[in-house]
C-alpha atoms as a printed R data frame, in Angstrom:
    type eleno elety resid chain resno      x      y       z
1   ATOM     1    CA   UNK     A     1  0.000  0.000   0.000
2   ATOM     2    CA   UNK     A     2  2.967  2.446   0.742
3   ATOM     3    CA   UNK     A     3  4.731  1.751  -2.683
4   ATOM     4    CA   UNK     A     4  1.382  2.580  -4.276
5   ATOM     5    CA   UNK     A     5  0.731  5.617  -2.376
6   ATOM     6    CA   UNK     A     6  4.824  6.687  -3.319
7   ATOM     7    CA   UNK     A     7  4.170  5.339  -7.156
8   ATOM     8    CA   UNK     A     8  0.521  7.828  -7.087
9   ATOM     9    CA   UNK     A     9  2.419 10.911  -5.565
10  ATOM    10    CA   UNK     A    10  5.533 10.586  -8.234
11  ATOM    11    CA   UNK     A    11  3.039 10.453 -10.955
12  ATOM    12    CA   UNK     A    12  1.263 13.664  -9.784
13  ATOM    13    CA   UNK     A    13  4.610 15.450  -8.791
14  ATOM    14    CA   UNK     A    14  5.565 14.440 -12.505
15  ATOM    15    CA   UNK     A    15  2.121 15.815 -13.783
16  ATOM    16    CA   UNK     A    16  2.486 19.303 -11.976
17  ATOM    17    CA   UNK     A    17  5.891 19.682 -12.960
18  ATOM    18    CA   UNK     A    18  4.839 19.215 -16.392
19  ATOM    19    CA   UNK     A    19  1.724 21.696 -15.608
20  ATOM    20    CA   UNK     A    20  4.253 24.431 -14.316
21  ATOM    21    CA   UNK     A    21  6.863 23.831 -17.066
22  ATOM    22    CA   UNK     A    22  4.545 24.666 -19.896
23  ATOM    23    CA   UNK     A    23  2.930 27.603 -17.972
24  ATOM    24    CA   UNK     A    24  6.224 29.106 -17.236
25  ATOM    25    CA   UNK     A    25  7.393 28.744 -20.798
26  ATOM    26    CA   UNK     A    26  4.108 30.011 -22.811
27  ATOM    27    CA   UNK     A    27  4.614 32.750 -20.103
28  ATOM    28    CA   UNK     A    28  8.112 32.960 -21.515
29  ATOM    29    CA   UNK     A    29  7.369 33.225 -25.249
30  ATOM    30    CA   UNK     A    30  4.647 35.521 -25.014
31  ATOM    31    CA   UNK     A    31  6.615 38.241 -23.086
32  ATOM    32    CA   UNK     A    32 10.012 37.154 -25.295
33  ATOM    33    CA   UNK     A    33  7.304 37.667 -28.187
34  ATOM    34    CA   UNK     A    34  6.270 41.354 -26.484
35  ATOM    35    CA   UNK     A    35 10.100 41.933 -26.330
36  ATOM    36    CA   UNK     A    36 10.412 41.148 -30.165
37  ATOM    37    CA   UNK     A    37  7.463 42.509 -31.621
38  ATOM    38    CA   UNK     A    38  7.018 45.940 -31.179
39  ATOM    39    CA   UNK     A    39  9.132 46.881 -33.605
40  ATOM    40    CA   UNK     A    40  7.131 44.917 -36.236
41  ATOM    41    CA   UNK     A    41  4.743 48.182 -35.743
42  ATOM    42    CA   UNK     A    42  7.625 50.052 -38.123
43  ATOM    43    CA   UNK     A    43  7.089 48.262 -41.185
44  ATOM    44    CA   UNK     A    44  4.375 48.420 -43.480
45  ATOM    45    CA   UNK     A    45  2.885 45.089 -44.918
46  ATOM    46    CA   UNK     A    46  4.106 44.092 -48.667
47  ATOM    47    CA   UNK     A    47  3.811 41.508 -51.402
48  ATOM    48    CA   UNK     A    48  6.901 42.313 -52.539
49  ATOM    49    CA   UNK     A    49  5.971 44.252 -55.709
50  ATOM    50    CA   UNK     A    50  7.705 47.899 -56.117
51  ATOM    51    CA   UNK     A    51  5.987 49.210 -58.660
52  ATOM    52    CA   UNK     A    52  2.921 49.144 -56.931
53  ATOM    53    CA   UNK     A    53  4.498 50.102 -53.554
54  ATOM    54    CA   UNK     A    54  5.514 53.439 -55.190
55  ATOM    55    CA   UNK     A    55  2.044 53.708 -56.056
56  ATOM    56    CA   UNK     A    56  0.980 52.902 -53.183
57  ATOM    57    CA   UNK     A    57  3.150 55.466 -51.252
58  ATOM    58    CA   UNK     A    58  2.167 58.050 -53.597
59  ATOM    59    CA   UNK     A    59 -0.646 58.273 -53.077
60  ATOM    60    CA   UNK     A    60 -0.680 57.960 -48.915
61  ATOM    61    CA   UNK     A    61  1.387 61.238 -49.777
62  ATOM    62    CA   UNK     A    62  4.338 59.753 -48.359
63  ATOM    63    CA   UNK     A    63  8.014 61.330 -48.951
64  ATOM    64    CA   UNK     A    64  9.799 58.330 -49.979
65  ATOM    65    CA   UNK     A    65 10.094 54.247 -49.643
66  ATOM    66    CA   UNK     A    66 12.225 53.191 -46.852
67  ATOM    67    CA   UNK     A    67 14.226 49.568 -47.407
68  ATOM    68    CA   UNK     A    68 15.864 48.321 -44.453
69  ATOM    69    CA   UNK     A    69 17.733 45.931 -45.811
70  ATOM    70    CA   UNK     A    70 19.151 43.403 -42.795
71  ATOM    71    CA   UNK     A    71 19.783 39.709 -41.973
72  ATOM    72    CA   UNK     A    72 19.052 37.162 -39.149
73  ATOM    73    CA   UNK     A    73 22.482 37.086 -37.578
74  ATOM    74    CA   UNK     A    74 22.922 40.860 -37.806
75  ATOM    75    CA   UNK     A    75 23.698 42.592 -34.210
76  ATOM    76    CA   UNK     A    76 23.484 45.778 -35.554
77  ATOM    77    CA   UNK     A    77 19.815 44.805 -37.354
78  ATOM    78    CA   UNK     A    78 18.974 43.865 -34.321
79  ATOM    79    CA   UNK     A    79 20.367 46.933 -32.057
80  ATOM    80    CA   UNK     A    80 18.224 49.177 -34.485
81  ATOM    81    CA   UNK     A    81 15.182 47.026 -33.657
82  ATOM    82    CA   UNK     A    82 15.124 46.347 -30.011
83  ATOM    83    CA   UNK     A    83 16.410 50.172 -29.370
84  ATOM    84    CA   UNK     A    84 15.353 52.498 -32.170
85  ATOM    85    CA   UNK     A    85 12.422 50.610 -34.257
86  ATOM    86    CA   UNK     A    86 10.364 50.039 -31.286
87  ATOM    87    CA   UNK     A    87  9.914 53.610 -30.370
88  ATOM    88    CA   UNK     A    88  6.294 54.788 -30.289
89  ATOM    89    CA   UNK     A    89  8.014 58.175 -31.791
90  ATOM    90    CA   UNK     A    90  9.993 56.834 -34.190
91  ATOM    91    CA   UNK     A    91  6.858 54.192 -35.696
92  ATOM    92    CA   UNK     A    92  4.762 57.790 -35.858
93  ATOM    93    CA   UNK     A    93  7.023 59.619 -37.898
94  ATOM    94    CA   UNK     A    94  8.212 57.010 -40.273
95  ATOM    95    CA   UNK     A    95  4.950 55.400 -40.996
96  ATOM    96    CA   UNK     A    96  3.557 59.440 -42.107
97  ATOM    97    CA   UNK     A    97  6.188 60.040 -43.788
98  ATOM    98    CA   UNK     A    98  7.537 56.782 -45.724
99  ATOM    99    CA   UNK     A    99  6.465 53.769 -46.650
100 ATOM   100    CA   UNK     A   100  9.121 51.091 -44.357
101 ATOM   101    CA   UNK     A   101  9.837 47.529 -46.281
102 ATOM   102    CA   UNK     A   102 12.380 45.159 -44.789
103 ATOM   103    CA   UNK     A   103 14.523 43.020 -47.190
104 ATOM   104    CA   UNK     A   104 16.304 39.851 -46.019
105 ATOM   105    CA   UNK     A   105 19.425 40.252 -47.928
106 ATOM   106    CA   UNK     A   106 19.452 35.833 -47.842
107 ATOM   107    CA   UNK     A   107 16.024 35.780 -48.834
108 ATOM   108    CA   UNK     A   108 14.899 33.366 -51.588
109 ATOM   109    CA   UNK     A   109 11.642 34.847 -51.718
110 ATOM   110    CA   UNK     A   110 10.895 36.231 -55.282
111 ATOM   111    CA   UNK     A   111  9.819 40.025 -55.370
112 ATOM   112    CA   UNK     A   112  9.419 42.613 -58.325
113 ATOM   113    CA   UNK     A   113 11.918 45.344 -58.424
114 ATOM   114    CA   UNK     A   114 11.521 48.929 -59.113
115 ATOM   115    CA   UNK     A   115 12.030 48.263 -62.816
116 ATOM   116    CA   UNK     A   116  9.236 46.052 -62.710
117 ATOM   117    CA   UNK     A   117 10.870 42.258 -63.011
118 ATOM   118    CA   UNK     A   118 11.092 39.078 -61.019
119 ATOM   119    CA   UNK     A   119 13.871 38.554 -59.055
120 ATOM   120    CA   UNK     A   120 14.438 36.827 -55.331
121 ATOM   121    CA   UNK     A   121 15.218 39.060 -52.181
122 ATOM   122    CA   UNK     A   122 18.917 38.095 -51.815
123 ATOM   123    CA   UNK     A   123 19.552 39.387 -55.512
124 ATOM   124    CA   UNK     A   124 17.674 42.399 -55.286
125 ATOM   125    CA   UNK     A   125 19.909 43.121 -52.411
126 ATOM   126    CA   UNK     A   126 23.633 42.542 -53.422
127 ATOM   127    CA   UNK     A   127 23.206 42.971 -57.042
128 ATOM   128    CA   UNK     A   128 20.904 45.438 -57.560
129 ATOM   129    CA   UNK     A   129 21.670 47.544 -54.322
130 ATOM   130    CA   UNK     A   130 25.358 46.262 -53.610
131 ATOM   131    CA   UNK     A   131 24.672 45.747 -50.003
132 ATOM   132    CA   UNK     A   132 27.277 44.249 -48.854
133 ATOM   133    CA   UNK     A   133 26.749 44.598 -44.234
134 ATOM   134    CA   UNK     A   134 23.907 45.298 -42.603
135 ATOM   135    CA   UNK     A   135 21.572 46.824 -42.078
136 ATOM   136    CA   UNK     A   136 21.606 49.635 -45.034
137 ATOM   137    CA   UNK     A   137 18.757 52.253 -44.808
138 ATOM   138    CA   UNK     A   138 18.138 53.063 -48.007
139 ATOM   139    CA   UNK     A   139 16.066 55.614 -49.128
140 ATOM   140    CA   UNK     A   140 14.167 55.341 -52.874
141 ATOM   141    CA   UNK     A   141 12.253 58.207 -54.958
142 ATOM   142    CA   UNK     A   142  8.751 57.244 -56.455
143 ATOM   143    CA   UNK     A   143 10.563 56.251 -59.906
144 ATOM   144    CA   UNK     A   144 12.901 53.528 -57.785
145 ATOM   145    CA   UNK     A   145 15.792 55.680 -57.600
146 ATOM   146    CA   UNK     A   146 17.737 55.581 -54.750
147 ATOM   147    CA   UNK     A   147 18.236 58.741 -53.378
148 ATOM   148    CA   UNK     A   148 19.936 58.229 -49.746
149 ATOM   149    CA   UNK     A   149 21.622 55.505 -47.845
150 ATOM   150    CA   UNK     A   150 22.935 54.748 -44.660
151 ATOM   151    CA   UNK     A   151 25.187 51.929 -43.866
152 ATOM   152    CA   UNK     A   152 25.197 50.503 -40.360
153 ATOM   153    CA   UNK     A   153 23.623 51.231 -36.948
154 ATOM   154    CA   UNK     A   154 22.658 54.867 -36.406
155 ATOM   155    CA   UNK     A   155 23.770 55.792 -32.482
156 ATOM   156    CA   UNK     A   156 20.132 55.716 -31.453
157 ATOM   157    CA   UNK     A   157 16.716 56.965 -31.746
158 ATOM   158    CA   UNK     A   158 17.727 60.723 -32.490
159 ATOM   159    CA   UNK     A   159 20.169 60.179 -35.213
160 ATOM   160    CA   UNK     A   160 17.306 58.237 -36.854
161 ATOM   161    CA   UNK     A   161 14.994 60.745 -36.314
162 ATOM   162    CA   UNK     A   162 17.209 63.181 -37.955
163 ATOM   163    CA   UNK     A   163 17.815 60.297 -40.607
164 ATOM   164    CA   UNK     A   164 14.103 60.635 -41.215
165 ATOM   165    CA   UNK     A   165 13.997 64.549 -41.442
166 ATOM   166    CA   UNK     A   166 16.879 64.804 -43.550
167 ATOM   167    CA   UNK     A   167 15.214 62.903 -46.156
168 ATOM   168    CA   UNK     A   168 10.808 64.015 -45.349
169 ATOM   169    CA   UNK     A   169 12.015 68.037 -45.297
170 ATOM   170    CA   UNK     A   170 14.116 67.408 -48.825
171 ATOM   171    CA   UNK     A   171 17.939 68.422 -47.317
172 ATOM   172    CA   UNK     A   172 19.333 65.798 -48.423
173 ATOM   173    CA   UNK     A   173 18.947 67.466 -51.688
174 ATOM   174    CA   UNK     A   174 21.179 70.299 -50.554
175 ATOM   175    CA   UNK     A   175 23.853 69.126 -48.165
176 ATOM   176    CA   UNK     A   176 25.283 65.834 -46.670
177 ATOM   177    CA   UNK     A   177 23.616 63.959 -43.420
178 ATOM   178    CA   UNK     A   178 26.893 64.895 -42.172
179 ATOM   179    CA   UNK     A   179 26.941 68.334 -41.873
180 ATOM   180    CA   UNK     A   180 23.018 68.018 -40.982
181 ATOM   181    CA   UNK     A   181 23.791 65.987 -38.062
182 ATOM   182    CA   UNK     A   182 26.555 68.218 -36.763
183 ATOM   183    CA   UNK     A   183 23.807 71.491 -37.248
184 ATOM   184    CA   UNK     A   184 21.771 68.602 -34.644
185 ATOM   185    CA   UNK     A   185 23.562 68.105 -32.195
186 ATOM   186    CA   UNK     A   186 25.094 71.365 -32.072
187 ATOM   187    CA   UNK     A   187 21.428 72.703 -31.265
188 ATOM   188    CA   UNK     A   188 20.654 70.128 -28.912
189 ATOM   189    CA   UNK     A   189 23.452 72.038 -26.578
190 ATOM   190    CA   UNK     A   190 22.045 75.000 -26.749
């Protein structure tokens, strides 16, 4: 009677410790999930087809198309992400002023370019757009013309913001994000 009573109790220690593991890791993938996601908020849905994406920024009266071109196993992809993407500010004033893709630069995924053919992600990356590390911000015009980009991490949320505004208020038509960023920071000490 003993070594049944033992036998019952391992059975439902083994049972609740089976309960509590897969409570405490659902509990652990939603809230890695809430750590990962909100970023996801930044880019704008797509089938992959540029032509209509330009049309379909034109007329939300966006500035530009935003490609942020980036890998798995990038650091800095994911730096930009967890730190810079994910801010409620940031989301606001990208998504009204650009439309955001992302482009997995190892994709096999086929999409349509700007010039209007089939090609797969990993192509349109390297041999259309040369990129070469990640991520590149690149910037595009409504013919598919790239008209700024940005290789690499910026050093947080304000140098993307001013990313953003160099491009939305047209200055990168006039001088270098350079210079812009110095003008920046220079009136963030005053």
């Amino acid at each position: 009677m003993v070594k049944l009573f033992l036998k019952m109790m391992n059975i439902q220690n083994l049972i609740l410790s089976i309960l509590l593991l897969s409570v405490s890791v659902s509990t652990a993938s939603a809230s890695s999930a809430n750590v990962r996601d909100p970023y996801k908020h930044f880019f704008n849905e797509t089938w992959g087809d540029m032509p209509e994406e330009i049309q379909n920024a034109k007329s939300a009266g966006k500035k530009a198309i935003l490609i942020f071109f980036e890998m798995d196993e990038c650091p800095f992809c994911h730096y930009m992400k967890n730190n810079v993407l994910n801010q409620p500010k940031v989301q606001e004033f990208y998504r009204q002023h650009f439309l955001n893709l992302s482009v997995d630069i190892e994709g096999d995924v086929e999409m349509v370019n700007f010039k209007g053919q089939t090609t797969r992600l990993k192509d349109f990356a390297f041999k259309e757009n040369r990129v070469r590390a990640t991520p590149v911000i690149a910037f595009f015009d409504f013919k598919g013309k790239r008209i700024y980009r940005h290789t690499g991490k910026t050093s947080g949320v304000d140098e993307f913001m001013w990313l953003g505004e160099f491009i939305a208020n047209g200055v990168y038509k006039k001088s270098s994000f350079s210079r812009y960023k110095r003008k920046k920071r220079a009136e963030m000490k005053n």
